[in-house]
C-alpha angles and dihedrals in degrees: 000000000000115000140188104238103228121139119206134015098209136021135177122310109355102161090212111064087182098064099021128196113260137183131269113154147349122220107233101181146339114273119212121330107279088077106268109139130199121251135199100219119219095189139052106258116023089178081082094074085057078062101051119084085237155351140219112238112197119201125215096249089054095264102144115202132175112236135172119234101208093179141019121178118175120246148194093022104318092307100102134023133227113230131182118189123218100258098019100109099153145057098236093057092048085055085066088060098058104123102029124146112211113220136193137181106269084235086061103061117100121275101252125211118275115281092027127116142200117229099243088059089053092059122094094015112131121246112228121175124221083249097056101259108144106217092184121237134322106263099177146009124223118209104211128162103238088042142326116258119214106214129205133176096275100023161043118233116202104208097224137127089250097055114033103054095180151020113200107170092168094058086033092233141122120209108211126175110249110246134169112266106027088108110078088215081052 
């Protein structure tokens, strides 16, 4: 089940609850000596923040600034990205960026296929089995590279066809077959 690798639908102070901050990366580290950082993507296609007109850069310490991504170029095999910011021309002031997390507007994220979620849509949906067992509400979703696994408080949730049956955002509600083992008492 193909999903949109955002991590969070709200964070911290957005002035506009309607249309709220999420996150989309996080810089790890500066690259080279003319200002590109590395990034740890949290969705698909991070080409797509060369393409906005801007992004929120939030410090460690909770400073929020606007900034302009000109370039991304993906990196070390797809798993981090290469960024370089409109006015950081050198590596000492990259350096200052180590630890950012990168921020759009959640209107702002790309359209995804159909039956294809963000993460942030997934959160909070209840987990009900094909036999009637409520296993509450997904809590977290866990990006792995055979597939993600959407945790609640009682289970682990593999994110493929066979499983989840069904995505209902409307209802708030996922439909998973009921397997042994999905239950981490099981």
């Amino acid at each position: 089940m193909p999903e949109g690798r955002d991590s969070v639908v709200s964070i911290g102070t957005e002035s506009d609850p309607a249309d709220p901050l999420v996150l989309v990366g996080e810089i790890t580290a500066p690259f080279g000596i003319q200002g590109q950082v590395k990034i740890h993507p949290l969705i698909d296609d991070p080409n797509v923040l060369a393409k906005l007109p801007g992004v929120t850069l939030r410090y460690p310490d909770g400073k929020e600034a606007r900034a302009r991504i000109t370039r991304t170029r993906p990196h070390g095999g797809g798993q981090t990205t290469l960024v370089t910011f409109d006015g950081v021309t050198d590596r000492n002031h990259s350096e200052t960026l180590r630890d950012v997390l990168i921020l759009i507007r959640q209107s702002e994220l790309p359209r995804l296929e159909e039956g294809s979620y963000y993460a942030s849509q997934l959160r909070g949906l209840r987990v009900i089995t094909d036999t009637g067992r409520d296993f509450g509400p997904i809590e977290a979703v866990h990006f792995y590279p055979a597939n993600d696994v959407y945790e609640t408080e009682v289970a682990m949730i593999p994110a493929v066809e066979s499983v989840v049956l069904s995505v209902d955002l409307e209802a708030g509600t996922m439909l998973v077959h009921d397997l042994p083992g999905l239950r981490k008492d099981e």
